[in-house]
Structures are given as structure tokens and as C-alpha cells.
Phi, psi and omega in degrees: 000124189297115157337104206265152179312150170290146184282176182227024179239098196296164181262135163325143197245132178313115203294138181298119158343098187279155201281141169318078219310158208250123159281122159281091179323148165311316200258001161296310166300318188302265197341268125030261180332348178240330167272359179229027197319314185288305163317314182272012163299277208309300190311329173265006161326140205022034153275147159254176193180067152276286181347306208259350170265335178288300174336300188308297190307304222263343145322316170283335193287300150341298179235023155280335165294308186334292157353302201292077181293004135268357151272002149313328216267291172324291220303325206278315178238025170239134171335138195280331167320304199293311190299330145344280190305313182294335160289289176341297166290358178275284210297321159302327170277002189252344180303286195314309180317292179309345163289315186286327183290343168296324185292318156301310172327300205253008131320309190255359176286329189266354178258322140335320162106033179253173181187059176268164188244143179309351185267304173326300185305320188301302212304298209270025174258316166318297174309287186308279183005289208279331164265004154262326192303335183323293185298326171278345174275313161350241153341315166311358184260332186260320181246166173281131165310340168277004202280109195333311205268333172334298201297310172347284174311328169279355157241356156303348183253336168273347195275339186278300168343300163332285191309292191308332172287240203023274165338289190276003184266334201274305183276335168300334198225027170048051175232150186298142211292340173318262223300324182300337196304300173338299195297313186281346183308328206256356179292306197293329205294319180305302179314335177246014160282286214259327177251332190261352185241004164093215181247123190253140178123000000 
């Protein structure tokens, strides 16, 4: 009985299972940023991450009121109803601030030619903000903010900000780093303007 020739057309091999994304924790992304940026950059790609940005904001929020010696001032002698309320609305406006500044990145990031989705981008340009700013609302509880090295810190922590939006609009939205600078420049500059280096003089 004749040998029939070997094919040279292999059977299709069942195809594998993809693999399960690893969740990525909040305080592993807080944490992550700062001694690893790219990998966990790469790793929250197109993930969101509000928890860890509501968490951020309103932790930033907190203690840039503390910070505030007049509202140091209100807590120790105004009715605690009005210091209530004045936190409140602070922490609702920073929520809103932080938010607008996500909406805008990535407003300008799609005008740009980018073409990342919007929850990643917003949540997590909240997160970088709010975890490079942390060390300077630190240090607002010990030195005054017009204070050399305060600015120092503050602006060494806005320029590792920088960098980290950069980062993160060139992988959501696959654009070249000219343009992610673009998309984040008029957000950090408002940023090293109004919160991080104070009153100068």
C-alpha cells in the first residue's frame, strides 16, 4: 500500500488564551512613578485610574488648605460650621480644577493627532500632577513658599511632572514627544505659575 506524501500544510494549532492583565493598585501606580515611571506608565496604559486620582486630589487638596495660614487662623478662632463649609468647597474646586486640567490635555492631545481614550488620559494626568506636587505640599508645612529651597523643590518636582505627562500623553495617544510637550505645556506652565513656586519677592 503506497505512502501517501507528507503535507507541507501544518494543522492550525489551537489558539492561546490571553493572558490576564496583571490590576494595577493605586498605591503601586502612586508608589511606581516615582522610581520606575516607564514601566508603570506603560503597564497603566489604557487603564483608568480615579480611585487613585480622587484619592490624590483631594489628599492635595487637604493639605494645601492646612498649609494655609489663614485658614489656620479661621480654624483656631471661627465657628467650625463656616471651616467646615471652606474646606468643602475647597476640595470640590480642586476636584473640578483637576479634572479640567485632565480634559484639557487630552482635548489637546486629540487635536494633535493623538488618539488615546479619554478616561486613561484625564485619571491618570490627575495622578501624575498630584504625586509630583506631594513633596512640595510637604515642605509648605515647614518652610514658606517664597523660601529658595522650597522653590528649588518645587520646581524640580514640576519639571519630574513634566516629564511624566510627556511620557504619559506620547503612550495614550501614540504621539510623537514635539507634540505630547504641546499637548501638556499651557497645563504645567498654569501650574508652576499659580501653585508651585508662590509669591516671589
Amino acid at each position: 500500500m503506497p505512502v501517501p506524501p507528507p503535507t507541507l500544510v501544518q494543522p492550525a494549532s489551537a489558539p492561546q488564551p490571553a493572558a490576564k492583565r496583571r490590576r494595577l493598585w493605586w498605591h503601586r501606580l502612586i508608589l511606581g512613578l516615582w522610581y520606575r515611571p516607564v514601566e508603570v506608565l506603560d503597564e497603566a496604559r489604557d487603564r483608568g485610574a480615579w480611585s487613585a486620582a480622587v484619592l490624590l486630589t483631594l489628599v492635595g487638596g487637604a493639605l494645601g488648605l492646612l498649609a494655609s495660614k489663614s485658614f489656620r487662623s479661621q480654624w483656631a478662632t471661627g465657628p467650625l460650621e463656616v471651616v467646615w463649609q471652606l474646606a468643602g468647597l475647597t476640595e470640590a474646586g480642586v476636584l473640578v480644577a483637576s479634572l479640567g486640567l485632565g480634559l484639557v490635555t487630552h482635548a489637546i492631545a486629540r487635536t494633535l493627532g493623538g488618539n488615546g481614550r479619554l478616561r486613561p488620559t484625564v485619571s491618570l494626568f490627575i495622578v501624575v500632577f498630584w504625586v509630583t506636587d506631594l513633596p512640595r505640599l510637604a515642605l509648605s508645612f515647614l518652610l514658606p513658599a517664597d523660601h529658595p529651597f522650597a522653590q528649588a523643590v518645587s520646581l524640580t518636582t514640576w519639571g519630574f511632572g513634566c516629564a511624566l505627562a510627556v511620557l504619559l500623553i506620547r503612550g495614550q495617544h501614540h504621539l510623537p514627544t514635539l507634540r505630547s510637550v504641546g499637548a501638556v505645556a499651557v497645563q504645567m506652565l498654569a501650574s508652576l505659575a499659580l501653585l508651585k513656586l508662590g509669591p516671589i519677592g
